[in-house]
N, CA, C and O atoms as a GROMACS GRO file, in nm:
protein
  536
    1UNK      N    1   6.891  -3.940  11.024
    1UNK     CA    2   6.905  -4.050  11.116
    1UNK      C    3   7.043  -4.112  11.106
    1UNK      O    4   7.124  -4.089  11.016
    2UNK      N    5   7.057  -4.179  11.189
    2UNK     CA    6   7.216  -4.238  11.220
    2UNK      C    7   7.211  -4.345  11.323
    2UNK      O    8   7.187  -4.327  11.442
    3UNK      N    9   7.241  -4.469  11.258
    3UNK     CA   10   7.271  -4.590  11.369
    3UNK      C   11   7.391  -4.497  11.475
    3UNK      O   12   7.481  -4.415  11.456
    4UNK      N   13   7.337  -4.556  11.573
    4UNK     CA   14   7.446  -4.524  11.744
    4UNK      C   15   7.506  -4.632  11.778
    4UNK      O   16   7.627  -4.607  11.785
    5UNK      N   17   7.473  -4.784  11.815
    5UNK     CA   18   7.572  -4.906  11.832
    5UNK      C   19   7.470  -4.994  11.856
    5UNK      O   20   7.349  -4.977  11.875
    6UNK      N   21   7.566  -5.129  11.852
    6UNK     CA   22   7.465  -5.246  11.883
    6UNK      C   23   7.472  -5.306  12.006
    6UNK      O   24   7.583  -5.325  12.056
    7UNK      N   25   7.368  -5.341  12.068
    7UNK     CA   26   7.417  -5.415  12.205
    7UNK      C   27   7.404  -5.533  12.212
    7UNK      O   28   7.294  -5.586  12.226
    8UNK      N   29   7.535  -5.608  12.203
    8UNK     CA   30   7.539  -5.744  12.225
    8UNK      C   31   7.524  -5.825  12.371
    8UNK      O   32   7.596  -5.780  12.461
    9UNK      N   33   7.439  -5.936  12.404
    9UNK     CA   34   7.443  -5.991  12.525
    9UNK      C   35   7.579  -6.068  12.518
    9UNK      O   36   7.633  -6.120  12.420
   10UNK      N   37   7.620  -6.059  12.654
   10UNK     CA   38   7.775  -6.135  12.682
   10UNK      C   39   7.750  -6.244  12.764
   10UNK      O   40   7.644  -6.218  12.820
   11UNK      N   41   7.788  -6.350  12.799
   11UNK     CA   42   7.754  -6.411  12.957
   11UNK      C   43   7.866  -6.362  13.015
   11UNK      O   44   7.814  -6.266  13.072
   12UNK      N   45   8.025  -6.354  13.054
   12UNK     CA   46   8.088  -6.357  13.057
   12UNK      C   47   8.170  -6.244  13.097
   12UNK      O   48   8.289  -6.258  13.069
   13UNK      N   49   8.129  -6.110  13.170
   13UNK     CA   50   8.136  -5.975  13.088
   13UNK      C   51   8.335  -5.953  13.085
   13UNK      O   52   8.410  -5.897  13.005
   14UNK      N   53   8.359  -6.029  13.214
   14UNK     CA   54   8.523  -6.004  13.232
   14UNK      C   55   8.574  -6.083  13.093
   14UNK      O   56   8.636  -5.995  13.032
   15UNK      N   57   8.577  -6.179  13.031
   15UNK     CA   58   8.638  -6.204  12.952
   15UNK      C   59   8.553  -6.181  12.783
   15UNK      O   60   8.580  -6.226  12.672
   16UNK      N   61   8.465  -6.108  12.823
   16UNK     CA   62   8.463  -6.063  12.689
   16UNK      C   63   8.519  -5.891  12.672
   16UNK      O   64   8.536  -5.851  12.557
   17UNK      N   65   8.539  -5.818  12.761
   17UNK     CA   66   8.571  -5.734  12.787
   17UNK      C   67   8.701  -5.741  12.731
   17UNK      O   68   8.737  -5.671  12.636
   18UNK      N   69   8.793  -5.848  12.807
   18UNK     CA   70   8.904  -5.841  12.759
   18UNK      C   71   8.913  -5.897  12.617
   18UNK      O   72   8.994  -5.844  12.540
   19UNK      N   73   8.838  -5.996  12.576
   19UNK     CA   74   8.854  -5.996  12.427
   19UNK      C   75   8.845  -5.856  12.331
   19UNK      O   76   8.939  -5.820  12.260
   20UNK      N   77   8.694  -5.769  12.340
   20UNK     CA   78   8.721  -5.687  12.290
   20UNK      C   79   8.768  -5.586  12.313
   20UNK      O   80   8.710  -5.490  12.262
   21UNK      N   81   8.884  -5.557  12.389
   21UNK     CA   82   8.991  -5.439  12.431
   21UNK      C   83   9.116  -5.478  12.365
   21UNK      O   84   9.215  -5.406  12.353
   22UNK      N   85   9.100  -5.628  12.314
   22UNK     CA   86   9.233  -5.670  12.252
   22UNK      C   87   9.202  -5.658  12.085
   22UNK      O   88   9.299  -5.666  12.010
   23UNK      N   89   9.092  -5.642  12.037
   23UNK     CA   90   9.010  -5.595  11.911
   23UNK      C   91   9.072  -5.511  11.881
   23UNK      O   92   9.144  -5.510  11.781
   24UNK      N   93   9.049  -5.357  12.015
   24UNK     CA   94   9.132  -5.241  11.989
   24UNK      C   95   9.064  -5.150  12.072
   24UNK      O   96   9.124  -5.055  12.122
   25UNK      N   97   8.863  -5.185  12.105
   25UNK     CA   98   8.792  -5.120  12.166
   25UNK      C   99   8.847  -5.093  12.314
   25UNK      O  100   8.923  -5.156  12.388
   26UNK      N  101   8.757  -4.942  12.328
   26UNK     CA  102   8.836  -4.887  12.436
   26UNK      C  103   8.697  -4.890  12.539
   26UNK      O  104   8.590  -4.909  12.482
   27UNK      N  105   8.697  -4.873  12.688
   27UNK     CA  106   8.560  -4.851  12.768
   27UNK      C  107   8.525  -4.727  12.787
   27UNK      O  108   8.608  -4.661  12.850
   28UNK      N  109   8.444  -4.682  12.759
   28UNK     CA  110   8.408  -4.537  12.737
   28UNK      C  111   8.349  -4.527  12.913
   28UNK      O  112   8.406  -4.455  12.995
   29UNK      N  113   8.227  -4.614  12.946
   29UNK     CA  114   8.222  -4.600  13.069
   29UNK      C  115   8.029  -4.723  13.094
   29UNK      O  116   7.961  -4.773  13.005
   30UNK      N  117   8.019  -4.724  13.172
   30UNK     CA  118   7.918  -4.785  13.205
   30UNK      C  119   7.792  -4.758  13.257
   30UNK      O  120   7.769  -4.644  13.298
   31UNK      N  121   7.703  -4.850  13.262
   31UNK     CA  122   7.546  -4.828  13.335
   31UNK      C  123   7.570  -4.969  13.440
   31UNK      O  124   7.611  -5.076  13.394
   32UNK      N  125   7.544  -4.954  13.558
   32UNK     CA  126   7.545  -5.082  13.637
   32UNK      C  127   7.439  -5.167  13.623
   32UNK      O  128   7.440  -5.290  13.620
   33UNK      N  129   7.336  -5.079  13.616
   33UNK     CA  130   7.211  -5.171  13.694
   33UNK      C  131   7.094  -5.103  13.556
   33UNK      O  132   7.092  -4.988  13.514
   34UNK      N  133   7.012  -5.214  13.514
   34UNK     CA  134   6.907  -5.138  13.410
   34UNK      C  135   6.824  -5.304  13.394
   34UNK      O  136   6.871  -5.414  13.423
   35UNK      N  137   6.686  -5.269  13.336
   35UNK     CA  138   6.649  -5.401  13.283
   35UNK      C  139   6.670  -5.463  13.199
   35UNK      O  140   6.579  -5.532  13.151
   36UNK      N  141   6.782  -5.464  13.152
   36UNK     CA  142   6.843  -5.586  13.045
   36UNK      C  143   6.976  -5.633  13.109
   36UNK      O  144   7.031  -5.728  13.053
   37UNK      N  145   7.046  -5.571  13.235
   37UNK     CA  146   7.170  -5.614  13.265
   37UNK      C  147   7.228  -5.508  13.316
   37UNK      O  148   7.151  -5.420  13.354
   38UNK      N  149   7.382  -5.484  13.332
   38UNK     CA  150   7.448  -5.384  13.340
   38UNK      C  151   7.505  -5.381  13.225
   38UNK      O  152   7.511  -5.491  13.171
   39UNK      N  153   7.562  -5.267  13.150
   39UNK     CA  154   7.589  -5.199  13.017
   39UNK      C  155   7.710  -5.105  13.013
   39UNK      O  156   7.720  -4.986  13.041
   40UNK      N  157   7.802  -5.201  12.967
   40UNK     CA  158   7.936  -5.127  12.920
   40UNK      C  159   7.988  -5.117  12.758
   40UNK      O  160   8.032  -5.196  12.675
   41UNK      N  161   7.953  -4.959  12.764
   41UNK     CA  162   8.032  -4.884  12.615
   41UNK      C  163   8.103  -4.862  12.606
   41UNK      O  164   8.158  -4.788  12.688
   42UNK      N  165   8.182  -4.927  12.458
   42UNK     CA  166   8.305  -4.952  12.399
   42UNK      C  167   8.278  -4.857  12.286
   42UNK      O  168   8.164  -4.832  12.247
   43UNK      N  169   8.415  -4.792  12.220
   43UNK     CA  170   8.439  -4.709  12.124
   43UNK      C  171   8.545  -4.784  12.045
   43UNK      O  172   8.632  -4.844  12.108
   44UNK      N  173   8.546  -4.786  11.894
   44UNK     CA  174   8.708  -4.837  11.830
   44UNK      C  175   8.808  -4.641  11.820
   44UNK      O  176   8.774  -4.523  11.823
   45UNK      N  177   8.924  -4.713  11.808
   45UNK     CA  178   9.004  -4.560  11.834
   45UNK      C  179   8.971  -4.522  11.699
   45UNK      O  180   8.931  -4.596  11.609
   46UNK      N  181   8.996  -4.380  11.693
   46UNK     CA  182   8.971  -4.268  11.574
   46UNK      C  183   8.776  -4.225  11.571
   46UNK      O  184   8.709  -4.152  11.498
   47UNK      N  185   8.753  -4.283  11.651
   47UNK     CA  186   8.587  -4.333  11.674
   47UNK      C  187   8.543  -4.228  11.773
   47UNK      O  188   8.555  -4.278  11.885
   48UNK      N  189   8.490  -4.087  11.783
   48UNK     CA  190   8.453  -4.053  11.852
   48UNK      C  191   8.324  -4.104  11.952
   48UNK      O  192   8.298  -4.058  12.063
   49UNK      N  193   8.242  -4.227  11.870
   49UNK     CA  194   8.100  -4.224  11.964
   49UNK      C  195   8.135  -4.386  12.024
   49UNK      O  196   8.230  -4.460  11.998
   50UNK      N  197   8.052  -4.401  12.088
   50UNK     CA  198   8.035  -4.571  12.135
   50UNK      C  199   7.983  -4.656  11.973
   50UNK      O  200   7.903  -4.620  11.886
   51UNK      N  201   8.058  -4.766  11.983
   51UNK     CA  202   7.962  -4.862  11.904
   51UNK      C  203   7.955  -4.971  11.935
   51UNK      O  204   7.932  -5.050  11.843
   52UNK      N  205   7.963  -5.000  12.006
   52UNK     CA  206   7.937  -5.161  12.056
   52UNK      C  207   7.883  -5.148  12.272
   52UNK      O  208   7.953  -5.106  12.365
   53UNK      N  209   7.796  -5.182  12.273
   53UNK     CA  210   7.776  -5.211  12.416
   53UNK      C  211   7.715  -5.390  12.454
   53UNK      O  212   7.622  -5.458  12.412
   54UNK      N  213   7.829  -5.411  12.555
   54UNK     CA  214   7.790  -5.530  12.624
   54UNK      C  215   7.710  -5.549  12.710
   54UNK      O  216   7.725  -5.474  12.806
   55UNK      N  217   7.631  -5.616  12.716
   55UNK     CA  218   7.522  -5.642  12.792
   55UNK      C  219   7.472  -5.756  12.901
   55UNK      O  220   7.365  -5.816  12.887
   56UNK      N  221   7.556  -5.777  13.004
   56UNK     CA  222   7.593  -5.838  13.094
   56UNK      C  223   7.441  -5.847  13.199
   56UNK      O  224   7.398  -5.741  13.247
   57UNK      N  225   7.354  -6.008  13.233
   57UNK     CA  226   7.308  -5.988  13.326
   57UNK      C  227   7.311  -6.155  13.387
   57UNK      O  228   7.216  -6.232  13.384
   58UNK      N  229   7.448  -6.184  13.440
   58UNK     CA  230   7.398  -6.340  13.467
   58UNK      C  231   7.334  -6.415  13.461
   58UNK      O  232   7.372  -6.500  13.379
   59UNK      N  233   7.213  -6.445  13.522
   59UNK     CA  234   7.105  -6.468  13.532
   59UNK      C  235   7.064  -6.481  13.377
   59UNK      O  236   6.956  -6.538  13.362
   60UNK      N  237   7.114  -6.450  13.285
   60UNK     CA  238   7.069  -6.460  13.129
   60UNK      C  239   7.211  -6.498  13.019
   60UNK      O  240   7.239  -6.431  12.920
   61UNK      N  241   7.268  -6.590  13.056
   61UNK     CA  242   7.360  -6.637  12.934
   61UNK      C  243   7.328  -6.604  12.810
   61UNK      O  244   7.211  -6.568  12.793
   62UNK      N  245   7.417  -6.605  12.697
   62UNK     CA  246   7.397  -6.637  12.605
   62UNK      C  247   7.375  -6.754  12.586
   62UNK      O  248   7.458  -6.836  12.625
   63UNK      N  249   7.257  -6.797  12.520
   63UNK     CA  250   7.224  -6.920  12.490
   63UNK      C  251   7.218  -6.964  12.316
   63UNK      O  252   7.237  -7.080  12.281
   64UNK      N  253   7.186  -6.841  12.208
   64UNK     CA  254   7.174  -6.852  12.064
   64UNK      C  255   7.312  -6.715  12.038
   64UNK      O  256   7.350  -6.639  12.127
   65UNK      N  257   7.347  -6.718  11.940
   65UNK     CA  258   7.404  -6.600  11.867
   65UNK      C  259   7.320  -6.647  11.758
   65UNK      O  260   7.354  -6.575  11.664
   66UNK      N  261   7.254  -6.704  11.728
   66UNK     CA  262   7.199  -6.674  11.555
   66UNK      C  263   7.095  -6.561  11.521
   66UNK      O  264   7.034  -6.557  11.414
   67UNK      N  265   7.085  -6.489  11.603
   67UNK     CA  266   6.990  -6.353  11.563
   67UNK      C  267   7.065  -6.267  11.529
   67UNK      O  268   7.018  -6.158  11.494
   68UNK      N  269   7.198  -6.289  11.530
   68UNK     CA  270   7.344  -6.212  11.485
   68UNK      C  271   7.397  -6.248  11.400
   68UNK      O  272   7.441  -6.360  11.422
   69UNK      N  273   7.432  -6.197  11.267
   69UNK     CA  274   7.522  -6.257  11.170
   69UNK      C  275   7.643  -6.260  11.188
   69UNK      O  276   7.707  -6.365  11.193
   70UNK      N  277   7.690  -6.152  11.201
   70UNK     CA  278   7.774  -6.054  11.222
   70UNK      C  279   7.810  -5.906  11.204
   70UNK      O  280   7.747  -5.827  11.133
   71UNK      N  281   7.964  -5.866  11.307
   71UNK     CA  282   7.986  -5.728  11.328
   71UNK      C  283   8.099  -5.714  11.212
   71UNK      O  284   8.168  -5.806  11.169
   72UNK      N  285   8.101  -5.597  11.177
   72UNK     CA  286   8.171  -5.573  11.118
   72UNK      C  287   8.296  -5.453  11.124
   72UNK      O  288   8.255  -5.339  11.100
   73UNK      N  289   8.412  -5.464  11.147
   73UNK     CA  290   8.495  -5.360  11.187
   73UNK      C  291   8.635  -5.325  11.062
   73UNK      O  292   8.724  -5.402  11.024
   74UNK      N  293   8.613  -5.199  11.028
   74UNK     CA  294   8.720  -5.156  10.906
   74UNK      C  295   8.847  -5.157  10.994
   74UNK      O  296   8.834  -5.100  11.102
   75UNK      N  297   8.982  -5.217  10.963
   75UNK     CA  298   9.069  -5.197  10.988
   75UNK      C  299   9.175  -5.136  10.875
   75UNK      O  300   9.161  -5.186  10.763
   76UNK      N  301   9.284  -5.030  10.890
   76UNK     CA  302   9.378  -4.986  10.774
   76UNK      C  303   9.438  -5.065  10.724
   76UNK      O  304   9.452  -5.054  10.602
   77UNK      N  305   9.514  -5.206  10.810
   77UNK     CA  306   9.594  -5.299  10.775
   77UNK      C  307   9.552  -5.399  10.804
   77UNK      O  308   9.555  -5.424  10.925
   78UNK      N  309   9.499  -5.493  10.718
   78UNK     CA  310   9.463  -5.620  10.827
   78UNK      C  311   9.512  -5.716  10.823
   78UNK      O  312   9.436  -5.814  10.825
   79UNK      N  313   9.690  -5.746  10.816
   79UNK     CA  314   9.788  -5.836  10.810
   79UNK      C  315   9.842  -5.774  10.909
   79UNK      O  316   9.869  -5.855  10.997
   80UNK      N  317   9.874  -5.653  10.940
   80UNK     CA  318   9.958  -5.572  11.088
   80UNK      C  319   9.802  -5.620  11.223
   80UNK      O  320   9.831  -5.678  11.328
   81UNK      N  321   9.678  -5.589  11.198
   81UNK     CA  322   9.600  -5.625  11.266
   81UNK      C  323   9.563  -5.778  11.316
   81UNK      O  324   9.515  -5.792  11.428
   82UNK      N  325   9.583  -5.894  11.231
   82UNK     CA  326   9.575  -6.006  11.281
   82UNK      C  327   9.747  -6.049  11.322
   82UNK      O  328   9.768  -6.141  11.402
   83UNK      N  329   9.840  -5.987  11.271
   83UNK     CA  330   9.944  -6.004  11.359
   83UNK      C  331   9.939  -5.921  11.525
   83UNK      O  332  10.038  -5.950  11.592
   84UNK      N  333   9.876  -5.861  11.569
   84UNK     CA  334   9.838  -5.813  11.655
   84UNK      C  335   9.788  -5.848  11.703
   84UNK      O  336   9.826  -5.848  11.820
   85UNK      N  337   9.638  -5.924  11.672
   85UNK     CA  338   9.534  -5.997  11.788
   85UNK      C  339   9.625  -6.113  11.822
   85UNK      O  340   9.606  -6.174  11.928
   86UNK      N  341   9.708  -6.142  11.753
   86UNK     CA  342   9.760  -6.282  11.760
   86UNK      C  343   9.842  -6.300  11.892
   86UNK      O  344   9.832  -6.385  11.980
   87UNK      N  345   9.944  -6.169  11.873
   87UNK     CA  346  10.028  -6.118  12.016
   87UNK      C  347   9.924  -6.105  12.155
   87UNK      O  348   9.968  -6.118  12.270
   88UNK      N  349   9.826  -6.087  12.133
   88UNK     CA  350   9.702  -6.086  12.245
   88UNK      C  351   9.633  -6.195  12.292
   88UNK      O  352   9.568  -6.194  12.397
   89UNK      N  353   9.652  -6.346  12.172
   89UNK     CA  354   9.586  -6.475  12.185
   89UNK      C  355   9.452  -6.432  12.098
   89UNK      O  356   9.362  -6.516  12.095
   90UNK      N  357   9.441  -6.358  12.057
   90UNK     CA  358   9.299  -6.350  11.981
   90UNK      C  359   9.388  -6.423  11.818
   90UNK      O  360   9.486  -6.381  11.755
   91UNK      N  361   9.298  -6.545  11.796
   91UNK     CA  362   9.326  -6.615  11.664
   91UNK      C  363   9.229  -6.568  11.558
   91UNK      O  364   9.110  -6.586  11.586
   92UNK      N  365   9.253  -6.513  11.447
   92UNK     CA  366   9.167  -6.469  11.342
   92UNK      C  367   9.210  -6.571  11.217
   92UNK      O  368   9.307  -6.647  11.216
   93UNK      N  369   9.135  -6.556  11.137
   93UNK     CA  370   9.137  -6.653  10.996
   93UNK      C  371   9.222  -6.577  10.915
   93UNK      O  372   9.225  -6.454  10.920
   94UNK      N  373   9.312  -6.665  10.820
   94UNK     CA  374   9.331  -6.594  10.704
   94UNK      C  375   9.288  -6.535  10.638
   94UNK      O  376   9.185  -6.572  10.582
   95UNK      N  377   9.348  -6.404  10.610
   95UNK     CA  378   9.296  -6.311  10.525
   95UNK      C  379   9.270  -6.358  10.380
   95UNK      O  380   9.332  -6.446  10.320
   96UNK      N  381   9.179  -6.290  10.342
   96UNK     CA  382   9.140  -6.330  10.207
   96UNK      C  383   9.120  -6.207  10.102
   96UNK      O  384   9.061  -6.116  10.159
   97UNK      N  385   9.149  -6.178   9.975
   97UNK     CA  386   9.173  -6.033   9.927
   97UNK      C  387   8.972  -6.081   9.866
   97UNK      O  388   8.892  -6.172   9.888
   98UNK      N  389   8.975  -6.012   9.824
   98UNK     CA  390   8.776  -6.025   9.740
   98UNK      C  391   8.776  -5.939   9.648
   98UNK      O  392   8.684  -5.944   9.566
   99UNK      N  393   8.882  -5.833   9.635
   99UNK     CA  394   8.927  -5.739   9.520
   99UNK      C  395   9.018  -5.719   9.553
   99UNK      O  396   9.068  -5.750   9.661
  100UNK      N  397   9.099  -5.616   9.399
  100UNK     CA  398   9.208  -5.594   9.420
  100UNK      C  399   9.214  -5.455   9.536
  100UNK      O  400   9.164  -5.344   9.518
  101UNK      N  401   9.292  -5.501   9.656
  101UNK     CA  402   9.337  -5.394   9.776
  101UNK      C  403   9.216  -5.411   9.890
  101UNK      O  404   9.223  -5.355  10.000
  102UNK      N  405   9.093  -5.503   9.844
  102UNK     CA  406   8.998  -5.533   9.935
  102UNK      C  407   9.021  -5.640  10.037
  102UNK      O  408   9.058  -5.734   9.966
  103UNK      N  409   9.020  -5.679  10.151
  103UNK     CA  410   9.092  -5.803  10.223
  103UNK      C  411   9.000  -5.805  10.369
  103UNK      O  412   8.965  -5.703  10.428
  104UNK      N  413   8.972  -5.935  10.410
  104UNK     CA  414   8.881  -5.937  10.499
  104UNK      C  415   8.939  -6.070  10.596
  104UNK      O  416   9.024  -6.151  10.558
  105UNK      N  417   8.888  -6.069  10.694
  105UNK     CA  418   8.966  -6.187  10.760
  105UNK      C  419   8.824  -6.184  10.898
  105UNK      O  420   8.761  -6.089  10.944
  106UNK      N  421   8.819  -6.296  10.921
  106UNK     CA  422   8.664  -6.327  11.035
  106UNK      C  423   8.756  -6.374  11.188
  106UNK      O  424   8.874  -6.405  11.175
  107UNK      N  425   8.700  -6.376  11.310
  107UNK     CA  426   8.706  -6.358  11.464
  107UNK      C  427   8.622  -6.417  11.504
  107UNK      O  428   8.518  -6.420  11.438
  108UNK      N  429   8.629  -6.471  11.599
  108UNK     CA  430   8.478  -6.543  11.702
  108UNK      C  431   8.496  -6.482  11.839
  108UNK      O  432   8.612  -6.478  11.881
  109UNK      N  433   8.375  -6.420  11.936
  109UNK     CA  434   8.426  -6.382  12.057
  109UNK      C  435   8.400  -6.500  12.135
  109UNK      O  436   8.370  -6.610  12.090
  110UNK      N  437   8.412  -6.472  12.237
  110UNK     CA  438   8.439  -6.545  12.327
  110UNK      C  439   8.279  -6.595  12.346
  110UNK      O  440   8.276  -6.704  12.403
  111UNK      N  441   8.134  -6.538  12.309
  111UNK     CA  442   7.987  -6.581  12.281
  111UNK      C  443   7.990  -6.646  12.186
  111UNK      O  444   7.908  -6.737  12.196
  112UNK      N  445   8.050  -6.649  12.085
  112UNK     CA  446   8.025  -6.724  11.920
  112UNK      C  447   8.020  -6.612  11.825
  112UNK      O  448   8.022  -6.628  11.703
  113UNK      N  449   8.014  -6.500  11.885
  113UNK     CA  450   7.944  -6.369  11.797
  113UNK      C  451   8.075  -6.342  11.691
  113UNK      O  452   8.190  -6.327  11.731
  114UNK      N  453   8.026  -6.338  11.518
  114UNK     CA  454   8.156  -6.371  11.418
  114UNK      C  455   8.166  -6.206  11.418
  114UNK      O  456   8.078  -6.121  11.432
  115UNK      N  457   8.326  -6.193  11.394
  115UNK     CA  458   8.352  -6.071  11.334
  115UNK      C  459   8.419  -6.062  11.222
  115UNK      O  460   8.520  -6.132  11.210
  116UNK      N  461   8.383  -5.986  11.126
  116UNK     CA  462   8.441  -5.950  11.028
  116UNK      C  463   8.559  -5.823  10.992
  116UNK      O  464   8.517  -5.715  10.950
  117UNK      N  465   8.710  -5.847  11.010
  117UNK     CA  466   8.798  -5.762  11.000
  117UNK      C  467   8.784  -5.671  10.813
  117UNK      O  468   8.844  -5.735  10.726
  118UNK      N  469   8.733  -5.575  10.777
  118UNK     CA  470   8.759  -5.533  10.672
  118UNK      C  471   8.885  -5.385  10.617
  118UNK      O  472   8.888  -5.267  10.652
  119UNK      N  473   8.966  -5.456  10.529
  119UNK     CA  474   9.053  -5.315  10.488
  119UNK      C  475   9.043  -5.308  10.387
  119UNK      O  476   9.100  -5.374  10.299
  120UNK      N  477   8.958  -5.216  10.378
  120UNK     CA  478   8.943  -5.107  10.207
  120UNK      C  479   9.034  -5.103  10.116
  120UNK      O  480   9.146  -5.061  10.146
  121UNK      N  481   9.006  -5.141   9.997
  121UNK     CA  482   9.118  -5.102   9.884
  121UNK      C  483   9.176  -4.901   9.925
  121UNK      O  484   9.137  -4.841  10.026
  122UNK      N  485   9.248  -4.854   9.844
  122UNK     CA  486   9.314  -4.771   9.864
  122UNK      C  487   9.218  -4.671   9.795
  122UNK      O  488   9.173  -4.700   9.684
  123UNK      N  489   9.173  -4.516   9.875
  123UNK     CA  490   9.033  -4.453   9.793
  123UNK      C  491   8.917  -4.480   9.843
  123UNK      O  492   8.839  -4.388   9.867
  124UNK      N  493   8.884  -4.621   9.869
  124UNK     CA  494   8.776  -4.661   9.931
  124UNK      C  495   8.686  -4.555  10.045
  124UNK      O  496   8.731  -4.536  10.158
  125UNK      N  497   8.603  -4.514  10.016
  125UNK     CA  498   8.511  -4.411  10.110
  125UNK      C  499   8.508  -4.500  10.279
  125UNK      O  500   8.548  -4.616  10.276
  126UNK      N  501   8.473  -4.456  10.387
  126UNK     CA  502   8.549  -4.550  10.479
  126UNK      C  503   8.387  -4.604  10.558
  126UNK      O  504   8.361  -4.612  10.678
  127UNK      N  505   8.304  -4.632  10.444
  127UNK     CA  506   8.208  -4.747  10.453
  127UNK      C  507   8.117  -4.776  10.322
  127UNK      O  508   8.132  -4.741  10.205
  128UNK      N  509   8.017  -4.854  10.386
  128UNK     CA  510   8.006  -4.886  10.188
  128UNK      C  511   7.911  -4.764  10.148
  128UNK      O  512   7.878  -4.676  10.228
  129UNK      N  513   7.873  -4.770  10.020
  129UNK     CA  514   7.838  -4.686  10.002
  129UNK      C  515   7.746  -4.736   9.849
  129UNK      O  516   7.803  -4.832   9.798
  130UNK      N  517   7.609  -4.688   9.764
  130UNK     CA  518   7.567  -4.717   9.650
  130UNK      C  519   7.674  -4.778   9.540
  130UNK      O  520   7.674  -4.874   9.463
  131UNK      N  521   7.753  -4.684   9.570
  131UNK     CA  522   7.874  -4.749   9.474
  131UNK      C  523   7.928  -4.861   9.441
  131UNK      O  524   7.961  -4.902   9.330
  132UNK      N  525   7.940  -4.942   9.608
  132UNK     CA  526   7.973  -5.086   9.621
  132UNK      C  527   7.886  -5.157   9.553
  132UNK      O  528   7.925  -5.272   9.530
  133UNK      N  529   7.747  -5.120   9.497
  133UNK     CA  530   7.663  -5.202   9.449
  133UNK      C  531   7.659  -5.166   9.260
  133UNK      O  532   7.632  -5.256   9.180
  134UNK      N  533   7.682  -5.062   9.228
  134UNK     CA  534   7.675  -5.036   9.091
  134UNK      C  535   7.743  -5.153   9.027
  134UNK      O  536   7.754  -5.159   8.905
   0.00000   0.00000   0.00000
């Protein structure tokens, strides 16, 4: 088995779209019409599959994000990466290291929905793994 992506509700779909294209996510392509909304899949680059789909149906705002903690996205650099969202208007938090070469920095979209920027110490397998817990 293998998680495929999560689908977040948007109210908003044009400007969350553009928030997360300035993330880095790309539009893979869409569903117009379905019973939860219309449905556009996003991929991050180096990412062959979709992982994130928005879920757009007016008629249904977001009204809670708390059934969401948060997303979480590995970045290689994440001092070149929040200097980047920054050039885009996307404001991220200071980075914070949590080990040595480990560094994380959090995002809000344009719903409330938090993101978590993570860059792996150096070696780091490129998600967690039993290990992180030993």
């Amino acid at each position: 088995m293998r998680m495929l992506h999560l689908g977040l509700r948007v109210t908003d779909l044009d400007r969350s779209l553009a928030f997360y294209t300035a993330v880095g996510y790309a539009e893979l392509g869409r569903v117009p019409e379905t019973g939860f909304g219309s449905l556009t899949m996003l991929k991050l680059p180096g990412d062959p599959y979709v992982s994130l789909e928005l879920v757009h149906d007016p008629a249904r705002p977001v009204k809670d994000t708390g059934a969401v903690n948060h997303l979480v996205i590995q970045v290689d650099d994440l001092h070149a990466t929040i200097a980047g969202l920054a050039d885009k208007g996307v404001t991220a938090e200071p980075p914070a290291e949590l080990g040595p070469g480990f560094w994380t920095s959090w995002l809000t979209d344009p719903d409330g929905y938090r993101i978590e920027l993570v860059q792996w110490p150096p070696g780091h397998p490129p998600g967690m793994t039993a290990a992180d817990f030993a």
